[in-house]
LUMPAKE-449986 format. One record per residue (C-alpha): residue number from 1; z, x, y. Coordinates in steps of 0.25 Angstrom, whole numbers, plus 5000, padded with zeros to 4 digits. Layout:
<lobas>
NUM / Z / X / Y
...
</lobas>
This chain:
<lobas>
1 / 4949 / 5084 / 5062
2 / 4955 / 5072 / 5054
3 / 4970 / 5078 / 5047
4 / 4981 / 5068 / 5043
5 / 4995 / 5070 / 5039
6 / 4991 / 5060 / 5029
7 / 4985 / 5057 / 5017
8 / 4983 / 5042 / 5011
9 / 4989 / 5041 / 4996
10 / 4981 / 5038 / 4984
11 / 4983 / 5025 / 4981
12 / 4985 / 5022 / 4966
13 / 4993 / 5012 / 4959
14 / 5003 / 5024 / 4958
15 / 5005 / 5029 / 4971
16 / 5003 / 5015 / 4977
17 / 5016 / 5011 / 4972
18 / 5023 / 5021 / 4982
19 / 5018 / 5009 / 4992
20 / 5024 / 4998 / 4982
21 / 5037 / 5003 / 4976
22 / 5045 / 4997 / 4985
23 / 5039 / 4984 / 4983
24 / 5037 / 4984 / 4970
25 / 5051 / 4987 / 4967
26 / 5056 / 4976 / 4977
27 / 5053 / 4965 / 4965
28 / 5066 / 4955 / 4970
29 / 5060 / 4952 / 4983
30 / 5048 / 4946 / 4975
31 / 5044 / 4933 / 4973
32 / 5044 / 4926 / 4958
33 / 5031 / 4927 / 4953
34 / 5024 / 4912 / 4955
35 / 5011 / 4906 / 4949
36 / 5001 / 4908 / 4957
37 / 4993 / 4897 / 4961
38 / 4982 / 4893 / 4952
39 / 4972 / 4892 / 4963
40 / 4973 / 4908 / 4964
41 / 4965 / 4908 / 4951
42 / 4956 / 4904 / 4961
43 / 4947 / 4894 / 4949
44 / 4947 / 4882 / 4959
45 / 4934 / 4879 / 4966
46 / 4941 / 4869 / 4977
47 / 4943 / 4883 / 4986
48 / 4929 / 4880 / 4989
49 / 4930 / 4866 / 4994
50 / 4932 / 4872 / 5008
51 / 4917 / 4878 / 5007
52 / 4906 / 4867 / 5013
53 / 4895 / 4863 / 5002
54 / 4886 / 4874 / 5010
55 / 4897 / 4886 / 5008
56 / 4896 / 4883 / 4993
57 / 4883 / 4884 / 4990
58 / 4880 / 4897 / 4999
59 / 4891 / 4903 / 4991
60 / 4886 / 4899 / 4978
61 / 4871 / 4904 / 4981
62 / 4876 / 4916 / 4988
63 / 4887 / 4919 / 4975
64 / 4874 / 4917 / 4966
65 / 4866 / 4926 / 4973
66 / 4876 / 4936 / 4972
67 / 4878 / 4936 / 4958
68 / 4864 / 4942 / 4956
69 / 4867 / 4957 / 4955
70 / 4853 / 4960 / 4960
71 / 4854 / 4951 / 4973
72 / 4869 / 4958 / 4977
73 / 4864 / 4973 / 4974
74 / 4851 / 4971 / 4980
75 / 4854 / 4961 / 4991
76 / 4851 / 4971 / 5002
77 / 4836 / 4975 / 4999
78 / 4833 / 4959 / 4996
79 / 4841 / 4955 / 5009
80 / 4832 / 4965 / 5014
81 / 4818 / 4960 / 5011
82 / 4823 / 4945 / 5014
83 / 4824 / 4949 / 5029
84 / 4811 / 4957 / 5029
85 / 4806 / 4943 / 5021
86 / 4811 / 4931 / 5030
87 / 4814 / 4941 / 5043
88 / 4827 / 4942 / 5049
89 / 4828 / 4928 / 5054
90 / 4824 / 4922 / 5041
91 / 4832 / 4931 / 5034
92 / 4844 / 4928 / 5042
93 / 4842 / 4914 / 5039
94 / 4843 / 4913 / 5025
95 / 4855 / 4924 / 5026
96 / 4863 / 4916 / 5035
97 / 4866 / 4903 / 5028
98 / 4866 / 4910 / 5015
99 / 4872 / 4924 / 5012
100 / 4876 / 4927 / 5025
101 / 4887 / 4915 / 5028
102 / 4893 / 4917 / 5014
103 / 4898 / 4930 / 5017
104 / 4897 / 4933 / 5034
105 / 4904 / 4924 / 5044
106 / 4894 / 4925 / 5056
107 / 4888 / 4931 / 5066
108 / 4893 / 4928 / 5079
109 / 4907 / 4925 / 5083
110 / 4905 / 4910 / 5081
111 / 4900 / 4910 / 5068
112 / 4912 / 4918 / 5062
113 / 4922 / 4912 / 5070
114 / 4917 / 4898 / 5061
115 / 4916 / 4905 / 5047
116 / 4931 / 4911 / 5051
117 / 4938 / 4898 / 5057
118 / 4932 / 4892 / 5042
119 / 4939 / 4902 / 5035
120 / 4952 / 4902 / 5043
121 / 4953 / 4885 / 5038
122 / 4951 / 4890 / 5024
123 / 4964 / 4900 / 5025
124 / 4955 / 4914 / 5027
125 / 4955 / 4923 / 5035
126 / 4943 / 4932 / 5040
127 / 4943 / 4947 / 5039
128 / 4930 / 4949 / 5049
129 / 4921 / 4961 / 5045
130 / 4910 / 4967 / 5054
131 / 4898 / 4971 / 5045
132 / 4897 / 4986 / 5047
133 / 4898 / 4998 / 5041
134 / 4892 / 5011 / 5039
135 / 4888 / 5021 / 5029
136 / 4884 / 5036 / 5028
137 / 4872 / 5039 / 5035
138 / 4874 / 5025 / 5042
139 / 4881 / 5028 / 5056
140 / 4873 / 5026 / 5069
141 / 4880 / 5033 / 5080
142 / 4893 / 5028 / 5090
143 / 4885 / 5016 / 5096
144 / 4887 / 5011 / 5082
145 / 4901 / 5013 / 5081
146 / 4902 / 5006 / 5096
147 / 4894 / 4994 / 5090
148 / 4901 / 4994 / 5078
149 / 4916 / 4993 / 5086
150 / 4912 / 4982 / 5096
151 / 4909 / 4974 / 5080
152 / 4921 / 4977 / 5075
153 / 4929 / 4974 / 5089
154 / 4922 / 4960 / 5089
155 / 4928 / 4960 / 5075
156 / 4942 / 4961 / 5081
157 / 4939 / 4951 / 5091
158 / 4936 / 4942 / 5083
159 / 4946 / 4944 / 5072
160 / 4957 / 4944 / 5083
161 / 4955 / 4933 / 5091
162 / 4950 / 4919 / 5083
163 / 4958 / 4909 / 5077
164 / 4953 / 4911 / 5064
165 / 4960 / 4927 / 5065
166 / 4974 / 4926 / 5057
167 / 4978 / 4940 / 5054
168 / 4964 / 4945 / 5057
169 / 4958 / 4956 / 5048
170 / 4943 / 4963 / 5051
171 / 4938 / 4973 / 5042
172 / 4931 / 4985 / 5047
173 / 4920 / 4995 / 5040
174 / 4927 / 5009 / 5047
175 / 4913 / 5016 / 5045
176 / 4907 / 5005 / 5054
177 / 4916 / 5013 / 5066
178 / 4917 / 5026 / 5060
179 / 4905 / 5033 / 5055
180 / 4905 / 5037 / 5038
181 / 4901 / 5049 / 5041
182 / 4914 / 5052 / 5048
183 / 4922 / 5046 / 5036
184 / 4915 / 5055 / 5027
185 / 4915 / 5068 / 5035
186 / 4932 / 5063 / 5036
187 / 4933 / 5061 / 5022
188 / 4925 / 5073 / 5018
189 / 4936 / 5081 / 5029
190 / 4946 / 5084 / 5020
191 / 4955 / 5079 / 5032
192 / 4960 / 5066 / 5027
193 / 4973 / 5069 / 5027
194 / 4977 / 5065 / 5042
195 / 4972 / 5053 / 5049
196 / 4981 / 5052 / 5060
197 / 4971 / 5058 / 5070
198 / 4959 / 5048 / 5064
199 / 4958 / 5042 / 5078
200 / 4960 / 5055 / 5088
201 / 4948 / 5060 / 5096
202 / 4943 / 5068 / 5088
203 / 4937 / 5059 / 5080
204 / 4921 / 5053 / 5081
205 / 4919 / 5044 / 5093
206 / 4919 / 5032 / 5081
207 / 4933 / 5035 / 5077
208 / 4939 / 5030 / 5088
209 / 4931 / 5017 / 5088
210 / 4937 / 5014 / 5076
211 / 4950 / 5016 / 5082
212 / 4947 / 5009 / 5094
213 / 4941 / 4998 / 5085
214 / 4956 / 4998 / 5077
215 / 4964 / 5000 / 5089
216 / 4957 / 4985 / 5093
217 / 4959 / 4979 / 5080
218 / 4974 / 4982 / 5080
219 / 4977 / 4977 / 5095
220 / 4969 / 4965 / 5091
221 / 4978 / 4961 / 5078
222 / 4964 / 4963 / 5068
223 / 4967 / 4971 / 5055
224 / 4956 / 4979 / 5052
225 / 4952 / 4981 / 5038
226 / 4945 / 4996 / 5036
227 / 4935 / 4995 / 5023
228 / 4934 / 5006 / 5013
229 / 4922 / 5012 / 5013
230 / 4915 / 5023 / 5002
231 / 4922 / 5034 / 4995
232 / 4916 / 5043 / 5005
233 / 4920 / 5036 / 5017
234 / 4935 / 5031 / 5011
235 / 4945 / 5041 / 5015
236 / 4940 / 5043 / 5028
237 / 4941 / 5027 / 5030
238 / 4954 / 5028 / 5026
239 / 4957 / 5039 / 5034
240 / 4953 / 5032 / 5046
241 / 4960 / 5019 / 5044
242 / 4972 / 5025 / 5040
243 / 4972 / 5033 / 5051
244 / 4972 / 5020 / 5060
245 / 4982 / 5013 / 5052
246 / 4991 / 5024 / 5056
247 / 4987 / 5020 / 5071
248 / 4987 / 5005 / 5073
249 / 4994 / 5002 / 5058
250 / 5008 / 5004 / 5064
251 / 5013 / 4990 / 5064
252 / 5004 / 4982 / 5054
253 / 4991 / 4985 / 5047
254 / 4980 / 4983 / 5056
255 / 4971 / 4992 / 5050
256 / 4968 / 4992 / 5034
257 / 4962 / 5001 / 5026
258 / 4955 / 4997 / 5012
259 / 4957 / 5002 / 4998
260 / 4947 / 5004 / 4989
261 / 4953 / 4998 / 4972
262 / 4941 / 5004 / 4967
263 / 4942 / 5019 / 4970
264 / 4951 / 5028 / 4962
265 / 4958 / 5032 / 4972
266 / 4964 / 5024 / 4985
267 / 4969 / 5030 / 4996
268 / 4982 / 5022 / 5003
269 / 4994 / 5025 / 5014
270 / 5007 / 5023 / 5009
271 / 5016 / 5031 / 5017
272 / 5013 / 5030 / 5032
273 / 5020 / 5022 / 5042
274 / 5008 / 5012 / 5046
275 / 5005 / 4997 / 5041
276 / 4992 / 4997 / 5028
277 / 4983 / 4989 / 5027
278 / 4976 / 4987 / 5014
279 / 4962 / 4982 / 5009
280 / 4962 / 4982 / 4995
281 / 4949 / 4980 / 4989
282 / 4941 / 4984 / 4976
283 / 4931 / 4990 / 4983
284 / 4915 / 4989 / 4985
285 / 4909 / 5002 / 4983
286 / 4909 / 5005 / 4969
287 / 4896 / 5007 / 4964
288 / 4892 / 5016 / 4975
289 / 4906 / 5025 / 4976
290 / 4902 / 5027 / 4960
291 / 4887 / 5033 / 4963
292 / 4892 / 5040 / 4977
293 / 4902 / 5047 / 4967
294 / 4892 / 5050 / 4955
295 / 4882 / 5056 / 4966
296 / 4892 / 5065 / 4971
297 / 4897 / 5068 / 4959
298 / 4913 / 5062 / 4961
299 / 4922 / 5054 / 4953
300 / 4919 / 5042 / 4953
301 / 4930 / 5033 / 4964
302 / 4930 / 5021 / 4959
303 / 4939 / 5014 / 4947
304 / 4931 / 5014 / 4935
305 / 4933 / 5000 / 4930
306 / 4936 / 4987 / 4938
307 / 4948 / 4986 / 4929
308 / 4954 / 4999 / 4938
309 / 4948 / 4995 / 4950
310 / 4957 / 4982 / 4949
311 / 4968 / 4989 / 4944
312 / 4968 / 4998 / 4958
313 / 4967 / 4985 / 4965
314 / 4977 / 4976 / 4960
315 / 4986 / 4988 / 4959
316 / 4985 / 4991 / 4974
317 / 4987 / 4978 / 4976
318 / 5001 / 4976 / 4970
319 / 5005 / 4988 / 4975
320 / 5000 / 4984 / 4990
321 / 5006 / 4970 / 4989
322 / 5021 / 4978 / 4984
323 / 5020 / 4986 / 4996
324 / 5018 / 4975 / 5006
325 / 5027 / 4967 / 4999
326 / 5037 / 4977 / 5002
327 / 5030 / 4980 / 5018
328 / 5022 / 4969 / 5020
329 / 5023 / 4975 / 5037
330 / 5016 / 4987 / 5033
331 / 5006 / 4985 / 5020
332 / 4995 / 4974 / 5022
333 / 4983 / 4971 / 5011
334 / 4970 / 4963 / 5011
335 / 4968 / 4960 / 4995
336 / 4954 / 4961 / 4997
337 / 4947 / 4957 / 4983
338 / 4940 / 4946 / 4978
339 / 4946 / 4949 / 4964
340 / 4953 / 4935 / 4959
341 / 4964 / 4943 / 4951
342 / 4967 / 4953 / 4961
343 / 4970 / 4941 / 4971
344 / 4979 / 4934 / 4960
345 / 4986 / 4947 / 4959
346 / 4989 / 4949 / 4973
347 / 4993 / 4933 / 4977
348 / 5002 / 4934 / 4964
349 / 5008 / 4949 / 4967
350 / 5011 / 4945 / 4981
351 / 5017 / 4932 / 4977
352 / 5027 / 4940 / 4970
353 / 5029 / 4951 / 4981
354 / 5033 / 4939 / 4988
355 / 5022 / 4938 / 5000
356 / 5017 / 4927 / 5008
357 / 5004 / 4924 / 5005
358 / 5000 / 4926 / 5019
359 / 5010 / 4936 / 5024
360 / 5001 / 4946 / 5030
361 / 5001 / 4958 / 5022
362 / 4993 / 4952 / 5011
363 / 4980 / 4945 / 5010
364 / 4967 / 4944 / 5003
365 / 4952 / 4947 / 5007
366 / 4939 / 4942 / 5002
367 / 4924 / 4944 / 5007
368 / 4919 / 4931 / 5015
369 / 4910 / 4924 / 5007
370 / 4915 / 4928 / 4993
371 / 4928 / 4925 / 4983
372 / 4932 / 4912 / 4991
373 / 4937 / 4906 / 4982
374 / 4948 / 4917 / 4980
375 / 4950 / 4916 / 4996
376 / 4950 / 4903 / 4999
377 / 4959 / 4901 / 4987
378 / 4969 / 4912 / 4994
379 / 4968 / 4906 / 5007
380 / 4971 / 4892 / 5002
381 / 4983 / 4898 / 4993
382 / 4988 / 4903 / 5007
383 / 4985 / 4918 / 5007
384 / 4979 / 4927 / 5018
385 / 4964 / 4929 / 5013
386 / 4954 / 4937 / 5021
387 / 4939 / 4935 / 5021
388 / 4931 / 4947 / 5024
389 / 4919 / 4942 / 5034
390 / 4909 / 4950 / 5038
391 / 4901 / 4943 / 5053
392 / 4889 / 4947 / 5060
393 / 4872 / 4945 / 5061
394 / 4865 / 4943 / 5047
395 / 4859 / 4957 / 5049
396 / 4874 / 4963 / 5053
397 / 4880 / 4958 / 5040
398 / 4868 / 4960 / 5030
399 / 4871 / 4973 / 5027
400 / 4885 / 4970 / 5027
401 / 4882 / 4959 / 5017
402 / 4874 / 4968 / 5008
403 / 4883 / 4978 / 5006
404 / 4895 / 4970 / 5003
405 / 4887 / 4961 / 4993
406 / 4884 / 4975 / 4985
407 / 4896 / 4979 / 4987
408 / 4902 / 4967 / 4981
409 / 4892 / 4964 / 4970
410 / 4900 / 4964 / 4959
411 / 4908 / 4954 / 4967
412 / 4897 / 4945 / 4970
413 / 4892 / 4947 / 4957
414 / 4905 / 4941 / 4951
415 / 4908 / 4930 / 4959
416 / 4907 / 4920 / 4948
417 / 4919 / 4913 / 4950
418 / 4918 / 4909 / 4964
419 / 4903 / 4905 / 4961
420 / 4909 / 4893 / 4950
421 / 4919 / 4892 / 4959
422 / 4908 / 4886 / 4972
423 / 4900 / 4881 / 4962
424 / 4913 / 4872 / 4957
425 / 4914 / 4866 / 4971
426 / 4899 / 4865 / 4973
427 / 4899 / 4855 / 4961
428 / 4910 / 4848 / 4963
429 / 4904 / 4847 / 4979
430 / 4893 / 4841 / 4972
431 / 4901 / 4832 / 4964
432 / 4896 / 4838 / 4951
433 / 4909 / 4842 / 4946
434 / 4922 / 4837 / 4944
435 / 4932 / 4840 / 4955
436 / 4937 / 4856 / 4953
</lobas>
């Protein structure tokens, strides 16, 4: 039975600030606030010079396809009757050039070793995701786990030892190595209060894979960034990440947990003796956390407006960046957001807070294939900038693809801007404009 001596606060604006007094109150070790550079207003189309004539039109028939609201929410189903249509071969064809190489880095180790050396010459860094995951009703037995540990240990491999691997960072679905039926049954426990003994015996055969799995990451110098899953799923997540901070977090933060702006409430440590790691993202499950919680007759978690969704955010953030100003040894963040304001606010709050802009406690993240101009800009202003970046077959990384497309719709809905932007440099590459 899981107990803990334990229980991870409510983070809120309020009780965040028991992690940021100290630092907020230490304003004569800031810098003087300075202009940021005008580049950050991220309005100039020259990031995009470093694109090849090719890479600018994927991406712009790619964006305009995705600006379509009935494509994105039923891109699955016509996905779907493509392949039964052209076959998997001629489906794969098409996929390939298209779809596919705006937003996956490869297949084999070759291929992603070319689209990662590419992006360690432009200043980025990859953050490699294997495309797995599970839901409810979706688990298929230990082998599944075993298969699913040999991917995420190639993942370390590979993350550890090439050249283009600076810091190296890997994201990893938990329910891809522990089943969601044993997060729920956890959360459903009433024993979240203790996670020390997370990783004893006692626990399912898959448990311990992932501890295995970390235990690798951690010898290898790979940082291993733990998505937030559903409401139903979360606190037992949390649970177990936590539980491994404790164990391999002792010296820096080698395992990270994400936080969720959207939800009402956030769940964060602030009081024990290991290093924290912190995604901070909006979230990506809105629409269907709302229906689960109108079927089951909940409250609804999530923030009612955008307007408190951002508010959440931007507030964690300061308060995150005024702890790590004060500890930058034992806090770390990933400002994971393709949100051009929050990003303003965090290069200009660090600024102040006096932090190298690539120190190593703070660093932005982005989807491959999405909100370049916002990363390439970063990269090229000198800041650390992660790209997540999903590898694997056409059939491995479909599903993946599908459900990160719905899940961001209302992203890929309004990319806008970086749609003018490409199509800024197409012209002038076409010589049908004055030079940008």
């Amino acid at each position: 039975m899981l107990c803990s001596r334990f229980r991870p606060s409510l983070l809120r604006p309020a009780s965040l600030r028991l992690v940021g007094t100290v630092a907020s109150r230490r304003t004569d070790v800031e810098k003087q606030p300075e202009l940021l550079s005008a580049s950050l207003a991220f309005e100039d189309p020259r990031a995009f010079r470093v694109k090849s004539f090719w890479e600018l039109l994927r991406a712009l028939g790619v964006f305009r396809l995705c600006s379509f609201p009935v494509l994105v929410n039923n891109c699955g189903k016509l996905m779907s009757i493509a392949r039964t249509l052209l076959g998997r071969r001629g489906f794969s064809l098409v996929l390939r050039p298209t779809v596919y190489a705006q937003f996956v880095a490869g297949e084999n180790e070759s291929e992603i070793c070319r689209s990662m050396e590419k992006m360690s010459s432009l200043g980025m860094r990859p953050m490699l995701a294997v495309p797995i995951e599970e839901d409810l009703g979706q688990s298929a037995g230990e082998k599944r786990y075993d298969d699913n540990m040999e991917a995420m240990l190639e993942c370390v491999r590979m993350s550890h030892s090439n050249a283009w691997s600076k810091d190296p960072m890997m994201q990893l679905k938990i329910t891809a190595l522990i089943s969601p039926e044993l997060c729920v049954r956890l959360h459903r426990s009433n024993c979240l209060n203790n996670y020390w003994e997370i990783y004893s015996s006692s626990l399912p055969f898959n448990a311990m894979i992932f501890f295995f799995f970390l235990s690798q990451a951690s010898v290898n110098k790979v940082r291993v960034l733990g998505d937030a899953e559903y409401t139903y799923m979360n606190p037992a997540l949390s649970l177990v990440t936590m539980a491994m901070m404790k164990k391999f977090n002792q010296e820096s933060a080698w395992i990270w947990n994400t936080y969720q702006c959207y939800l009402k409430a956030l769940r964060l440590s602030r009081t024990e003796p290991f290093c924290l790691g912190v995604k901070l993202v909006r979230g990506a499950y809105m629409d269907k956390e709302r229906k689960l919680a109108q079927q089951e007759g909940r409250a609804d978690p999530v923030h009612q407006s955008w307007e408190d969704t951002n508010d959440s955010y931007n507030g964690s953030l300061n308060l995150m960046l005024e702890a790590i100003a004060e500890k930058p040894e034992k806090y770390r963040i990933i400002i994971a957001t393709h949100n051009e304001e929050s990003v303003r606010r965090a290069t200009k709050r660090s600024g102040h807070l006096g932090m190298d802009k690539d120190g190593g406690s703070v660093c932005f993240g982005q989807l491959l294939g999405m909100c370049d101009h916002v990363s390439l800009t970063l990269a090229q202003e000198g800041y650390a900038v992660y790209k997540s970046v999903p590898y694997g077959s056409v059939d491995d990384t479909l599903p993946y693809l599908v459900r990160r497309a719905q899940e961001n719709r209302t992203v890929l809905q309004g990319i806008r801007k970086e749609r003018d932007l490409l199509r800024r440099e197409f012209k002038r590459r076409l010589g049908l404009s004055g030079r940008s």
